[in-house]
C-alpha positions in Angstrom: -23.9 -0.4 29.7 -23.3 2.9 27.4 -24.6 2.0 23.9 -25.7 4.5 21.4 -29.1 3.5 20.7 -30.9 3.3 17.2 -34.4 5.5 16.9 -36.5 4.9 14.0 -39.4 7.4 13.3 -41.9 6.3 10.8 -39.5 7.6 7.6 -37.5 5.0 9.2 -34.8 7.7 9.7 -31.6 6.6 11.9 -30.4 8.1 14.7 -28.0 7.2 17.2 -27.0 9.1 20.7 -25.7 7.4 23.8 -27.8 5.5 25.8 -27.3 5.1 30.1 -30.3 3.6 30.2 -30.5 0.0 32.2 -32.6 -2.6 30.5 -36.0 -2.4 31.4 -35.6 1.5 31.3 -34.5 0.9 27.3 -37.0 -1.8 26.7 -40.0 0.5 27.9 -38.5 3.7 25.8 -38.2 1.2 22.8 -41.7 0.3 22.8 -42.5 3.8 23.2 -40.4 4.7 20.0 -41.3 1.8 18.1 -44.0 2.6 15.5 -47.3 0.4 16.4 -47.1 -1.8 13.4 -44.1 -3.0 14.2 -45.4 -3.5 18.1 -48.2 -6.0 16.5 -46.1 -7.9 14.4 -44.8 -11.3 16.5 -40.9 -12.1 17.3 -41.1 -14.5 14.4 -41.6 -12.1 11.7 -38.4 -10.0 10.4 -39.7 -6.2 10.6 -40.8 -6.9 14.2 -36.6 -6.5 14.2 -36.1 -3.2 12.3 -36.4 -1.0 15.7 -34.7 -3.4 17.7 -31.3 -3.1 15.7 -28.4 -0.3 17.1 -24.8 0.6 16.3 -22.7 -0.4 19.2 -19.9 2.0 20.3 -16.6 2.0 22.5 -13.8 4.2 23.3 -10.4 4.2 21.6 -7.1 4.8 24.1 -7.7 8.5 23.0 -11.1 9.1 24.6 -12.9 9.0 21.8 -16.1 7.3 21.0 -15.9 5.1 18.3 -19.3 3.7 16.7 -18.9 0.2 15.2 -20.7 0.0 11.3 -22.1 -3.5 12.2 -25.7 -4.0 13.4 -25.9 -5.3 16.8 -28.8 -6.8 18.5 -29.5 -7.6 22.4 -31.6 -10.3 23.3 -33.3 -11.3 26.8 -34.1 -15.1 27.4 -35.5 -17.4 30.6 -34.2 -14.1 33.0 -30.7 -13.8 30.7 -29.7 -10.8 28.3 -27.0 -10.9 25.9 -25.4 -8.8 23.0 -25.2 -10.5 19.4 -23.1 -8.9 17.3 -24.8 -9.7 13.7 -21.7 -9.1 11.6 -22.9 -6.9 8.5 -23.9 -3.6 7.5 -26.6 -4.3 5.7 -29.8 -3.8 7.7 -32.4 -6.4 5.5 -29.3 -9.0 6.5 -28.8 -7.7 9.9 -32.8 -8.2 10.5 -32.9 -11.9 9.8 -30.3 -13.0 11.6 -31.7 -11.4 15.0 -34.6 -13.5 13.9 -33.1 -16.2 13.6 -30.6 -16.1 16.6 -33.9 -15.7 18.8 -35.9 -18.7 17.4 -32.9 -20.4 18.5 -32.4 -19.0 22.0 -36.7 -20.6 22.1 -35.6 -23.9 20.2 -31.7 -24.4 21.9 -31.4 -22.4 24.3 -28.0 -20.1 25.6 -25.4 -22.5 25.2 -26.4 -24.1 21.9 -27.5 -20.3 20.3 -23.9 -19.5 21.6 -21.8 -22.0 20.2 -23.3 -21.3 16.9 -23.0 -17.3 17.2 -21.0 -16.4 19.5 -17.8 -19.0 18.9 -15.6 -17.2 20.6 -17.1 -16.9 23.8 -18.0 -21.0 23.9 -14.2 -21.6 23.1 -10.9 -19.9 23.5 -8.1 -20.6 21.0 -4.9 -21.0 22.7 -3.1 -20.2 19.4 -2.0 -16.2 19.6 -4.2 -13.1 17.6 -2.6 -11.0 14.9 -2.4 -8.2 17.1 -0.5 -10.3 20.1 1.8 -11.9 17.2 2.9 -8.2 15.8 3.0 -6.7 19.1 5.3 -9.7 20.0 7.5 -8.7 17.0 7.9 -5.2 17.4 9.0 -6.2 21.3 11.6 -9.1 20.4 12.8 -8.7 17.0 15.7 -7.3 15.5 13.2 -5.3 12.7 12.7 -1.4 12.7 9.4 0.4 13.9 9.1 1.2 10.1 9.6 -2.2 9.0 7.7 -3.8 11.7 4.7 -1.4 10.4 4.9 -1.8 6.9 5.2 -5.6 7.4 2.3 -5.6 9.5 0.1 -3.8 7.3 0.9 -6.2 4.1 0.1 -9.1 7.1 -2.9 -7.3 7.9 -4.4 -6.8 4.3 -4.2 -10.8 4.1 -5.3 -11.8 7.3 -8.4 -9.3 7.0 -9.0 -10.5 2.9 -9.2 -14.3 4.2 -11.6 -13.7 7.4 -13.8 -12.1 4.6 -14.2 -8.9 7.1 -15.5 -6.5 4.6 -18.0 -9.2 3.4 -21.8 -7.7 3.2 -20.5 -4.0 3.9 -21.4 -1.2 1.8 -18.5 0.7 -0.1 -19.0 3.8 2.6 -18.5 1.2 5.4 -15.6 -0.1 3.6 -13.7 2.9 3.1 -14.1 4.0 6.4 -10.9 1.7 7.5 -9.5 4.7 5.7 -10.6 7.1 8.5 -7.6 8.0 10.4 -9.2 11.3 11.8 -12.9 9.6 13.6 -11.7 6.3 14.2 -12.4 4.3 11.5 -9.0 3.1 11.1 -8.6 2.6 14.7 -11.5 0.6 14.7 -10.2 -1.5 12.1 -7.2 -2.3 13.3 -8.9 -3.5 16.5 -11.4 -5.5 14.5 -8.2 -7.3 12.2 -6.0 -7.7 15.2 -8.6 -10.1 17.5 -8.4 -12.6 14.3 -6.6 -15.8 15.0 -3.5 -16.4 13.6 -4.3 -19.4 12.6 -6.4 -17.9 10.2 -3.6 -18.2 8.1 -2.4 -21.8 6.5 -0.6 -23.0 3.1 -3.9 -23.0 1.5 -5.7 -20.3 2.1 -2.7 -17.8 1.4 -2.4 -19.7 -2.1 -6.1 -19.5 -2.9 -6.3 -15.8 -1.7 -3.0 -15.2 -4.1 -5.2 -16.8 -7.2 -8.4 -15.2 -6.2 -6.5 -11.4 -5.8 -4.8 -12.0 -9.5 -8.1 -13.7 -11.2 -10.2 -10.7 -10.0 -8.5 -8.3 -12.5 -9.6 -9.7 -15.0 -8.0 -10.4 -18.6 -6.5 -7.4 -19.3 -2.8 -7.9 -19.3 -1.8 -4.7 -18.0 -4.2 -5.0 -14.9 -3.4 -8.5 -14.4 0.3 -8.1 -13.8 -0.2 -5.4 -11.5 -2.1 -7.5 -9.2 0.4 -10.0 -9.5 3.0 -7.3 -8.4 0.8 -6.2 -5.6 0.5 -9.8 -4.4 3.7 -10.8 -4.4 4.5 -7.8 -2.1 1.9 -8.6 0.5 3.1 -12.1 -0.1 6.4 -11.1 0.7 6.3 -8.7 3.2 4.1 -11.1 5.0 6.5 -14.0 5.2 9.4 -11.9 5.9 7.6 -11.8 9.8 7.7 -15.9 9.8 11.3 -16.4 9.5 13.2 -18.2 11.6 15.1 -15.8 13.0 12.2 -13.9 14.0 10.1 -16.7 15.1 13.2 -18.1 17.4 12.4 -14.9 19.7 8.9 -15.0 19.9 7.0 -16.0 23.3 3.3 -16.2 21.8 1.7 -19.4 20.5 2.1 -19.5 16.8 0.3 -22.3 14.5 2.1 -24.2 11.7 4.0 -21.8 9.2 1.6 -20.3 7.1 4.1 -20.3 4.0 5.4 -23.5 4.7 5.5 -25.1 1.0 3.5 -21.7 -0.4 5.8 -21.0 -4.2 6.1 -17.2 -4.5 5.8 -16.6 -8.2 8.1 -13.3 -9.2 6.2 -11.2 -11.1 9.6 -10.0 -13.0 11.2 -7.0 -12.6 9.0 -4.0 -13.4 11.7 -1.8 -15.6 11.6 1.5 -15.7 10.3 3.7 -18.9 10.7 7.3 -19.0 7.6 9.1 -20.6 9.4 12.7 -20.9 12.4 14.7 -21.7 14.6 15.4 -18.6 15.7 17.9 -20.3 12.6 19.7 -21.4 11.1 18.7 -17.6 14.3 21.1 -16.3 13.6 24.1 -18.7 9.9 24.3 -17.9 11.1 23.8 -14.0 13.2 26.9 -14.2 10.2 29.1 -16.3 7.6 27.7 -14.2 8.7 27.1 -10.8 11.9 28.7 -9.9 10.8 32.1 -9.1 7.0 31.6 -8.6 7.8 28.5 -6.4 11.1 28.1 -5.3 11.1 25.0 -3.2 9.4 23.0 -5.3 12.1 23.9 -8.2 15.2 22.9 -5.0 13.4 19.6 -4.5 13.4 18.4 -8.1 16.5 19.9 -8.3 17.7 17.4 -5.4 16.2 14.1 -6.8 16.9 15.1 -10.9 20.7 16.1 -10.7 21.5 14.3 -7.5 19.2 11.0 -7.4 18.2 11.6 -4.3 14.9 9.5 -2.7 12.3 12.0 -1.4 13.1 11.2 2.2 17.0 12.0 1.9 16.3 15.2 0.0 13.6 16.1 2.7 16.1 15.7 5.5 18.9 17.1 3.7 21.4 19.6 5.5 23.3 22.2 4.4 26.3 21.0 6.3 25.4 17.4 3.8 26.8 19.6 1.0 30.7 20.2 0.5 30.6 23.1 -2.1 34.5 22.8 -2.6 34.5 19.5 -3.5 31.2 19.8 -5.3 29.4 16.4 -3.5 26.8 15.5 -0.8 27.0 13.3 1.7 23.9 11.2 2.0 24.8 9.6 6.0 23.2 8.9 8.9 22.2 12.3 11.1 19.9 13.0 13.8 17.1 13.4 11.6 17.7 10.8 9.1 18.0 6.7 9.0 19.8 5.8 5.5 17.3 3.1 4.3 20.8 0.4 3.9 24.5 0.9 4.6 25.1 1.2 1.1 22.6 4.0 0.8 25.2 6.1 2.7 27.4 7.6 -0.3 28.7 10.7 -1.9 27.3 12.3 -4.6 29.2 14.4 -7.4 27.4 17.7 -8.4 27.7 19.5 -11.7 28.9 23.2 -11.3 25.5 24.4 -12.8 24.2 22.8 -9.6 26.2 24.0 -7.4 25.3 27.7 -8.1 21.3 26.7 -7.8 22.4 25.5 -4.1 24.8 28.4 -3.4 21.8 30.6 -4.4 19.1 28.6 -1.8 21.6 28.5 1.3 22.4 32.4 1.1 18.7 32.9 1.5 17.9 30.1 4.1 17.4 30.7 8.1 17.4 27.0 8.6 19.6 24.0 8.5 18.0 21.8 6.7 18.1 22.5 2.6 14.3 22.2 2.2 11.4 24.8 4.1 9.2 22.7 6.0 8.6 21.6 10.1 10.4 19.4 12.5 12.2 16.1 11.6 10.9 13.4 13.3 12.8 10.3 12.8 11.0 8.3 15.2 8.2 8.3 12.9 7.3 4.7 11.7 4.7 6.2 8.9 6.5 8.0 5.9 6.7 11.2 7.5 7.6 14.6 5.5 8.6 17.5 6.9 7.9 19.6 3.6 5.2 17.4 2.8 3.4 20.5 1.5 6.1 21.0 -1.1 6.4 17.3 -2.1 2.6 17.4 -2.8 2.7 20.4 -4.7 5.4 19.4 -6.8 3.7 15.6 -7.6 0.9 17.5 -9.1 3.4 20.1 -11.3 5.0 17.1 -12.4 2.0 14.8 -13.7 0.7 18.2 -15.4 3.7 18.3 -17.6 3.7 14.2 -18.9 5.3 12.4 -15.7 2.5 9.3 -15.5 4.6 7.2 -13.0 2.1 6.9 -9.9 5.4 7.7 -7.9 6.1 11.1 -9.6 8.6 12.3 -7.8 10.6 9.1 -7.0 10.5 9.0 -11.6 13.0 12.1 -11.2 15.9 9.7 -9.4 15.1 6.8 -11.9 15.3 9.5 -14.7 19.1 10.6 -12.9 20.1 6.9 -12.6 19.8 6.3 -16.3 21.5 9.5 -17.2 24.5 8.6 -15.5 24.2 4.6 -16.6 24.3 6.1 -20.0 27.3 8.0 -19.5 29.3 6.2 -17.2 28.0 3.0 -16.9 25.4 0.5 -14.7 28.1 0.5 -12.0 28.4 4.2 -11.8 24.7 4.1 -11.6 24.4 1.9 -8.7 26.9 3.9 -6.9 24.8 7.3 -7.5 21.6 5.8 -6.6 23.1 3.8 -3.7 22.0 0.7 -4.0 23.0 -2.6 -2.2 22.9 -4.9 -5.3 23.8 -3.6 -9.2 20.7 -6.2 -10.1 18.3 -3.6 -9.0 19.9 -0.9 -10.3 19.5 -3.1 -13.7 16.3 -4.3 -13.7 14.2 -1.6 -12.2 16.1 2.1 -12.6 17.4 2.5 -15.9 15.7 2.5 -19.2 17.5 1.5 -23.0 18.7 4.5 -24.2 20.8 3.9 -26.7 19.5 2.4 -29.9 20.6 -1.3 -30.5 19.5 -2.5 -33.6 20.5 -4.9 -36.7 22.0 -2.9 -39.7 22.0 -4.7 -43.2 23.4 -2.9 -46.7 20.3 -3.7 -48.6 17.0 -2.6 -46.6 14.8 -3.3 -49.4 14.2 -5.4 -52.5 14.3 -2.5 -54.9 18.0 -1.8 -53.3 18.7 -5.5 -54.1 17.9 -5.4 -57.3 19.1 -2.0 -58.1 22.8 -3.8 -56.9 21.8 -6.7 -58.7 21.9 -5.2 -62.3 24.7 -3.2 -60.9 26.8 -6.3 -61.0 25.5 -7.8 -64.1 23.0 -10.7 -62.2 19.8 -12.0 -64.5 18.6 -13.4 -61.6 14.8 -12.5 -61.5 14.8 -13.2 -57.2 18.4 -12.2 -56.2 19.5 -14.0 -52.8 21.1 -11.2 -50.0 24.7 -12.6 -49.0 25.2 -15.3 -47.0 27.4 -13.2 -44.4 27.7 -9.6 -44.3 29.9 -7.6 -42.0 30.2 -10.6 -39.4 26.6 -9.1 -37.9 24.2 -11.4 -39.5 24.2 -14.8 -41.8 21.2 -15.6 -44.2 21.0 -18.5 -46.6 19.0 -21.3 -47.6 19.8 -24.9 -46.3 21.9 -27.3 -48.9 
């Protein structure tokens, strides 16, 4: 078997490098290797361990060889070997437990030391794996690729949070899920997919929902973010369990998971605009519209037009009807509107319709933006001038934009421009969305001022009126109605 074996010298450094050694070939090249204090010390003692510890590794469907951050251990007992995997990181943890797995295999023997280590090879669970249940979805369901990935990686997050997986691993193991380039992600995706689905019941998803929101803390701000972030893994994670879904599927499923689990909203998270639009547009056209051009077309696509980031990056020029002064946001080749009503028309300004007039005389290619090749098959959010999307994200938080979604602030900042002027409706037809509650409650900000106006503002202005009118009255009462706006008095 091809492991990648674990040498310690005497600064107890680690190495690893793959191993086609058989057994007794290893076992005599350990003993070589190990340093001679740890060859005197007996099996019951922990450091007798230390050498005996490797990385384990396998190969992903690309080829590549993929080393595992958990200590593993093999053991040899009454003519029998066996792998243990020890299930941590941590090497003082890792140590122990070999120990401790090998008194038992002297005190139990296999099948006991088994049952009690190595579950899953004494019994099989008839009830289907994450990975069987998603791939099971993605075959049979009426969801997207993109939805059927997003889903599946809220799903993921709270199957791999209640199986404790990152439990005992260092911060550098943890964030090596991350690694999409050695893989580290690929490797955890494996590792969350074998889970059980049953995993998941009505309890455990409501104590992981409590235990995600208690672990920011007491600061308000902090707090309701994690509620927000838990209600969308929440949600995106029972979306897979409905009915309609779960009437196609072939695997084995356990009991809902959600069955009885109260979702608490988090309330809508409105929208507050930290700059001047105007202000943002002057600086874009000192700043960026010569130096960087694209970066001043794409703001000039989501400001003036509301467009989301992947409409404006797919955009063609044959999208835009110069005479009539619109552009048609529809489906194309390239592009999957993200609802029906996300297919509209846009009205453009004059002053914008010179910008684009400018861009397309200049432009080679069909599409409005520079970039590469569309690629709507993609089921990650894919870019084609991602490098321009980037580079603008970073102009824009230099010059006051603090929403963590930068860009996506510009069509939020257009919606509540033309709410102002022409209404909410107006505003959920220019943004496109399906219900005028989002457009509400999320995309546009108060502008106007709305606010109680009395004659008298002060006491001095009261009195001043008072003597005015001939009162004596030391402690003048304001009228009991004024202008129909507000009514003051004390009770009979």
């Amino acid at each position: 078997m091809r492991t990648r074996r674990n040498l310690t010298d005497r600064k107890e450094n680690v190495k690893t490098h793959e191993d086609k050694k058989s057994g007794p070939e290893m076992a005599q090249t350990m003993a070589q290797t190990t340093p001679p204090a740890e060859l005197r010390r007996p099996k019951t003692h922990q450091d007798y361990w230390k050498g005996r510890l490797i990385h384990r590794s396998f190969r992903d469907r690309d080829g590549r060889m993929i080393e595992m951050p958990e200590w593993h251990v093999r053991l040899a007992h009454l003519g029998r070997r066996g792998w243990f995997n020890l299930d941590t990181a941590n090497q003082a943890a890792a140590v122990a437990k070999a120990r401790d797995i090998h008194l038992s295999l002297i005190a139990n023997g296999w099948a006991a030391t088994l049952a009690k280590y190595k579950p899953a090879t004494a019994t099989k669970t008839t009830v289907c794996s994450l990975g069987e249940f998603l791939t099971d979805v993605a075959k049979r369901s009426h969801l997207k690729p993109a939805t059927v990935r997003q889903y599946g990686m809220r799903l993921r997050k709270l199957v791999g949070d209640i199986a404790e997986l990152e439990k005992g691993l260092s911060a550098k193991a943890r964030r090596r899920k991350h690694d999409y380039v050695n893989g580290g992600h690929s490797a955890w995706i494996a590792k969350v997919d074998s889970q059980a689905l049953s995993r998941l019941s009505p309890e455990s998803v409501s104590a992981w929902r409590n235990d995600y929101v208690a672990k920011a803390g007491a600061d308000p701000l902090k707090r309701k973010s994690a509620e927000r972030s838990a209600a969308t893994v929440l949600r995106c994670s029972r979306a897979l369990f409905s009915p309609d879904i779960l009437s196609m599927l072939k695997v084995v499923l356990p009991p809902s998971p959600f069955a009885g689990v109260k979702l608490k909203d988090p309330g809508p998270q409105r929208y507050h605009s930290a700059v001047n639009p105007e202000w943002l547009l002057t600086c874009a056209e000192s700043e960026l519209r010569e130096q960087h051009a694209q970066q001043y077309l794409a703001l000039v696509l989501c400001l003036w037009g509301g467009l989301r980031r992947k409409e404006a990056d797919t955009l063609t020029w044959t999208q835009i009807d110069f005479a009539a002064g619109q552009i048609h946001i529809r489906r194309t080749e390239f592009f999957e509107p993200k609802t029906e009503e996300s297919q509209r028309v846009v009205d453009l300004a004059p002053a914008v319709l010179d910008i684009l007039r400018g861009f397309k005389e200049g432009s080679q290619s069909e599409f409005a933006l520079d970039g590469g090749d569309a690629n709507p098959a993609a089921t990650y959010d894919y870019y084609r001038a991602d490098c321009t999307w980037r580079d603008l994200h970073a102009w824009l938080k230099g010059h006051g934009v603090l929403q963590q979604k930068a860009i996506h602030a510009l069509r939020k900042e257009s919606g509540s421009l033309v709410a102002t002027s022409f209404g909410i409706e107006a505003a959920r037809q220019h943004l496109g969305h399906r219900d005028i509650r989002t457009t509400s409650a999320h995309y546009v900000q108060k502008v106007r001022r709305i606010e109680v106006q009395l004659p008298a503002t002060n006491t001095d202005q009261l009195r001043t009126k008072a003597k005015e009118e001939g009162q004596t009255s030391k402690r003048p009462e304001p009228p009991a109605t004024q202008g129909g706006i507000l009514r003051r008095g004390r009770p009979e």
